[in-house]
VEXROZA-33560 format. One record per residue (C-alpha): residue number from 1; residue in one letter; x negated, y, z negated. Coordinates in pm, 1 decimal. Layout:
! residues N
  nr rest     east    north       up
 NUM    A        X        Y        Z
...
***
This chain:
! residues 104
  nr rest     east    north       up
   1    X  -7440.0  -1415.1 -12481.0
   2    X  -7095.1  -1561.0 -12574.6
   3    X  -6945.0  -1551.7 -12926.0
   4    X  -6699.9  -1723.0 -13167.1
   5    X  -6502.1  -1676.0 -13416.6
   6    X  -6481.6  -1977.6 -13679.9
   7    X  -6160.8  -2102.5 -13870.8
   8    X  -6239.6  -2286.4 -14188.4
   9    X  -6028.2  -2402.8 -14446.0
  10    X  -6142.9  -2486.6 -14778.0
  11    X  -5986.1  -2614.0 -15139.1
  12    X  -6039.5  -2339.5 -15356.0
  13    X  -6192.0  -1956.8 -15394.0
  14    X  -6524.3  -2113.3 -15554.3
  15    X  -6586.2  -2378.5 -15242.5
  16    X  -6509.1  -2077.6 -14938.8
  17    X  -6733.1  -1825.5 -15118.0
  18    X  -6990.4  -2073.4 -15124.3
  19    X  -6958.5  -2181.7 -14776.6
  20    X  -6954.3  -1849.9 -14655.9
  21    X  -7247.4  -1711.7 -14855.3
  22    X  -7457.4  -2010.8 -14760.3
  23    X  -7360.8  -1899.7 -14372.6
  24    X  -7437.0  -1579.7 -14354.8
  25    X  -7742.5  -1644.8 -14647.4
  26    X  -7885.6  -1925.2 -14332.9
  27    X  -7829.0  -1665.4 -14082.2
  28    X  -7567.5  -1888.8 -13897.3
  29    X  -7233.1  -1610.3 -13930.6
  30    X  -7272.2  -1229.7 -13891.5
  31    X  -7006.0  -1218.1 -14097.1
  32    X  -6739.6  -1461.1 -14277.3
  33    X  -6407.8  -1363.5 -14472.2
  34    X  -6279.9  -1512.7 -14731.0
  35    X  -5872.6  -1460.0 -14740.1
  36    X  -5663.2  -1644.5 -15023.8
  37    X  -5339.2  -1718.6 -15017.6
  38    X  -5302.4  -1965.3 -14755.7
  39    X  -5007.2  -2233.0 -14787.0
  40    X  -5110.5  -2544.0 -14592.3
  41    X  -4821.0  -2812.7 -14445.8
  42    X  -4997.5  -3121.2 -14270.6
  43    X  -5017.1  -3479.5 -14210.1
  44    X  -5284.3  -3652.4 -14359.5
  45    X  -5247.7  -4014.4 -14399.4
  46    X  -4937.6  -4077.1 -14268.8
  47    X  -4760.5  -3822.6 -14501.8
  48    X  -4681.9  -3493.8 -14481.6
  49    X  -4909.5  -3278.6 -14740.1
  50    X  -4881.7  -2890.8 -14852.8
  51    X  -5163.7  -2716.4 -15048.7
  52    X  -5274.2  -2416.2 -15108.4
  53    X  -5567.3  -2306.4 -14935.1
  54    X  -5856.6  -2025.6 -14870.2
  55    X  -5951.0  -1948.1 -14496.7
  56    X  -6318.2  -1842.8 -14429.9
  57    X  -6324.2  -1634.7 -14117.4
  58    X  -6667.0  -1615.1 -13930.4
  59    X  -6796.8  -1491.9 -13658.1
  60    X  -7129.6  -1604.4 -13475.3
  61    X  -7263.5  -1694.9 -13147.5
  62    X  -7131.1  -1990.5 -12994.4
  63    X  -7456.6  -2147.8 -12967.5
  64    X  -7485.0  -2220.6 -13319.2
  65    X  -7125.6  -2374.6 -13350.2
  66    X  -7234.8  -2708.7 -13367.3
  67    X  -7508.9  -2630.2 -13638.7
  68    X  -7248.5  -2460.6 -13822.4
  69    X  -7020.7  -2719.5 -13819.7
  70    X  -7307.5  -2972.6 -13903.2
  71    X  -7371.9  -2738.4 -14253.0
  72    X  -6941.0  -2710.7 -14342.3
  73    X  -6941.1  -3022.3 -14346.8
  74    X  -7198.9  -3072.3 -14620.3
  75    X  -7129.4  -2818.5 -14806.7
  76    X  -6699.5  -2880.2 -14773.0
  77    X  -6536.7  -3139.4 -15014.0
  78    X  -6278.7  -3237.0 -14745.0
  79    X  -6352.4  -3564.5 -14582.1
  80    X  -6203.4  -3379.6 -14327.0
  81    X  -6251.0  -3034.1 -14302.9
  82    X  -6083.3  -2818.7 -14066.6
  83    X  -6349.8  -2612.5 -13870.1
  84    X  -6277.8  -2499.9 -13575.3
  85    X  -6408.2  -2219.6 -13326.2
  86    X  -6209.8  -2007.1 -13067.9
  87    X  -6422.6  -1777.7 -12818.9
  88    X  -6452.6  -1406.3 -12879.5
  89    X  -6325.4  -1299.5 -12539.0
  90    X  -6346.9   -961.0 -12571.0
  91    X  -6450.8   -687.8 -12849.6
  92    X  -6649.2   -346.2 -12941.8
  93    X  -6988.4   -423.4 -12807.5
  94    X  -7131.3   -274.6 -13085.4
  95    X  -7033.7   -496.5 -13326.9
  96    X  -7068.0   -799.4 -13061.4
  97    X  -7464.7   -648.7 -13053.8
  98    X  -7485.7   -646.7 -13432.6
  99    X  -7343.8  -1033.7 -13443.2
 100    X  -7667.6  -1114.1 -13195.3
 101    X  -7916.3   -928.3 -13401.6
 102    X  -7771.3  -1089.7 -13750.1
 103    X  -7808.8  -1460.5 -13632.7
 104    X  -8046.4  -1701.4 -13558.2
***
């Protein structure tokens, strides 16, 4: 089995808690963190933005990637969300084994 880790940014607390609840809730992340305090510079329509964003953190098998980028983006309020998934290269095979029993 092969694993990722998913980067997801959202507007507020309120929006990542929900999309990481209804993640883990659908048994699509082991796991996803929610960690404030994130200052955002981008371009977004020709101009350069800042906001201040939350990061959800999860972690699932990379199988489901597509299905959980399929459900962030009905649940996100971005019309462009930022979701994107790195492979897990390496890590304690324990908790590798407890991300395959805690998914789909």
């Amino acid at each position: 089995m092969s694993y990722s880790v998913i980067f997801i940014t959202a507007s507020n607390a309120a929006e990542a808690g929900n999309i990481a609840s209804s993640l883990v809730k659908e048994k699509l992340a082991a796991c996803a963190n929610v960690a404030g305090g994130v200052s955002s510079t981008y371009w977004w329509k020709g101009n350069i933005e800042t906001a201040d964003e939350v990061l959800v953190i999860a972690k699932s098998k990379t199988a489901l990637v597509e299905k959980i980028i399929e459900r962030v983006r009905q649940l996100h309020s971005y019309e462009v969300p930022e979701i994107i998934a790195l492979p897990i290269e390496s890590g304690n095979k324990a908790y590798l084994q407890w991300i395959e029993e805690s998914v789909l």
